[in-house]
N, C-alpha and C positions, 0 to 999 in steps of 0.2 A: 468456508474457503474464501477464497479472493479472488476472482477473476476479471472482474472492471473495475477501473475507477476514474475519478474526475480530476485534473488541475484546474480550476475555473478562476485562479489569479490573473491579476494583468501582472506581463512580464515589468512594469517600476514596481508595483507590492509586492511580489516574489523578491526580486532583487534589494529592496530597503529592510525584508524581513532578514532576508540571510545577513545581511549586514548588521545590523542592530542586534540580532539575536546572538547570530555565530560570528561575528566580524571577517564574513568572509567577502570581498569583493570579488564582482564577475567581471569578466573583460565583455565578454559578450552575453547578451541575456536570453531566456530560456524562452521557447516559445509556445508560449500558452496565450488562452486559454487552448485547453484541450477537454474535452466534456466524456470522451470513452478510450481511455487506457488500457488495453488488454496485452496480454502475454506477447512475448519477442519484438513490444518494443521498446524504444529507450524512454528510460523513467530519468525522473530528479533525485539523487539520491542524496545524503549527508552523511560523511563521516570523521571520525578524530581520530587522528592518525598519531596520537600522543604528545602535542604539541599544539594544533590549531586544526579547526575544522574546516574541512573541505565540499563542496558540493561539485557537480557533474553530470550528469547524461549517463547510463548505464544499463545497460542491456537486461531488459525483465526474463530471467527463466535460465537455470540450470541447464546446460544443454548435456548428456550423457548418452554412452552408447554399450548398448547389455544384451548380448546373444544377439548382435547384428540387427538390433533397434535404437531407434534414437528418439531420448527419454526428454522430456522438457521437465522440469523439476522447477513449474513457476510459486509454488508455496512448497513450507516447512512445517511440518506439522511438530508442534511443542512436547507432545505424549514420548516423541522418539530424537527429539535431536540428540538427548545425550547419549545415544545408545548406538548412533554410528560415528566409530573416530573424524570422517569427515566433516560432518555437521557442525560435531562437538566443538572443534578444533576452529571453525570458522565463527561457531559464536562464542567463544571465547574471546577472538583476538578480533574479525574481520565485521561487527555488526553497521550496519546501518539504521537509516532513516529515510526514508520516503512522501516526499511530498505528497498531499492529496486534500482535496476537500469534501471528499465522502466516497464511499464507495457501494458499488450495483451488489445487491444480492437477488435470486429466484427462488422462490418459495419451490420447495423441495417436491409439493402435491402436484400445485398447481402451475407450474414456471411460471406464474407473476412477477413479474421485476421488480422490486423495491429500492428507492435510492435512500442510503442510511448515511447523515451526517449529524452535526453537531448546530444547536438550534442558532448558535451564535452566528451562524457560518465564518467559523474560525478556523484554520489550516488543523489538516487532520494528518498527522503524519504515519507510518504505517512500519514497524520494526520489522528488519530481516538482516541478513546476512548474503554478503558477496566473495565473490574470489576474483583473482586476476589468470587465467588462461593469455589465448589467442585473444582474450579481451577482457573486458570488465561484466560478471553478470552478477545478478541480483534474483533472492527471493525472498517472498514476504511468509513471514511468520505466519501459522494460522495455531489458534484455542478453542476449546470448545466453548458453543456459544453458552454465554449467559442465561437466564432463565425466560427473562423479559424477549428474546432475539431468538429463541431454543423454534420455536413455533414456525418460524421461518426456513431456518435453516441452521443445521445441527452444529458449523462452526461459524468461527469469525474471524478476519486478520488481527494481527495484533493494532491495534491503532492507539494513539497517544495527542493527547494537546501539546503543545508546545512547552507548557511545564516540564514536561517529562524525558523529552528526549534527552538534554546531557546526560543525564540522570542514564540513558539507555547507553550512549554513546562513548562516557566515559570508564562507568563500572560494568555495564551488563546489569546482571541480576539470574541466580539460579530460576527464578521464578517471576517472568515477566508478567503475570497475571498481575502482580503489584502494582507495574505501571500501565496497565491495561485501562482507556478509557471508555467505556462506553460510548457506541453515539445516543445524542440526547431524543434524536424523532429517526423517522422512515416516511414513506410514504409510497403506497404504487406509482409508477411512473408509465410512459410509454412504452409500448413492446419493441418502439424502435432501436431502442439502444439495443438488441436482439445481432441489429448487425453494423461491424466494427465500424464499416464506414459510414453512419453516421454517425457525424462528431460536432452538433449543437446545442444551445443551450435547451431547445424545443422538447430533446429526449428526456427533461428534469421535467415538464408540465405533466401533471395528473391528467389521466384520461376521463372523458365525461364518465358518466355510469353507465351509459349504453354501451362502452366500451369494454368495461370492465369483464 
């Protein structure tokens, strides 16, 4: 699953990337660094709207309400989107991209935290799907994890390099596993990222081993 993750760009590399990449100009720029992202809040999202791509601020999690409960639907699990018209219908037409440069996972045994990026520290971006309500919201795709990541934790979001996303943004694809990138390392990190409001870079430092 997905439930934290990082923007740890400076808002001119954020902004010169969307630029260059998607030709998209911001009037005003996003404010990161952010080091712990989690559920109901506003994420960076990308999308193409059939004509030019767009980016924006967008509310992380499906908000639903079922026998007088109120559902957050912050991931999509892959096994079943096509199997409710809802879903279906939204990654058909409505996909996204999500900023990020790694994301927190908890080992399933032990809730050890692991931060999982890419060794380059390259923009990691994260495929889901949004609607427009009362607002704009967004979830992230999740797959099941890889073999090498299974050990961890039994899924994964969908994440992607930067190759990849028009490739997501333009056609979709029945079968996002194809542009599924792995991250390249992990590592334990601090338990503090545990809670939301910490939000620096300190929560990415390995804990000594007395810690562990």
């Amino acid at each position: 699953m997905c439930g934290r993750f990082t923007v740890t760009m400076r808002p001119e590399d954020l902004e010169t990337l969307l630029l260059n990449e998607f030709g998209i100009e911001m009037k005003e720029p996003f404010k990161t660094p952010h080091y712990n992202v989690a559920p109901t809040m506003d994420v960076i999202g990308i999308l193409y709207d059939g004509e030019r791509y767009r980016a924006g601020s967008i509310h992380w999690g499906f908000q639903f309400s079922k026998l007088d409960q109120n559902i957050l639907a912050f991931n999509t699990r892959i096994e079943t989107i096509d199997q409710k018209p809802f879903f279906k219908n939204l990654a058909q037409s409505k996909r996204l991209a999500i900023v990020s440069n790694g994301y927190f996972e908890w080992d399933t045994t032990t809730k050890t935290p692991y931060y999982m990026h890419y060794e380059d520290e390259a923009p990691m971006f994260l495929g889901g799907i949004w609607r427009r309500g009362e607002r704009f919201e967004s979830s992230i795709i999740t797959l099941p994890a890889p073999e090498a990541l299974h050990a961890i934790h039994p899924r994964v979001p969908f994440s992607m390099r930067l190759s990849q996303v028009q490739a997501w943004l333009k056609t979709g694809t029945k079968d996002p596993t194809q542009l599924y990138q792995m991250p390249d390392t992990f590592k334990v990190i601090s338990k503090a990222v545990n809670k939301v409001s910490n939000n620096d870079a300190s929560i990415l430092a390995s804990p000594p081993p007395s810690m562990l």
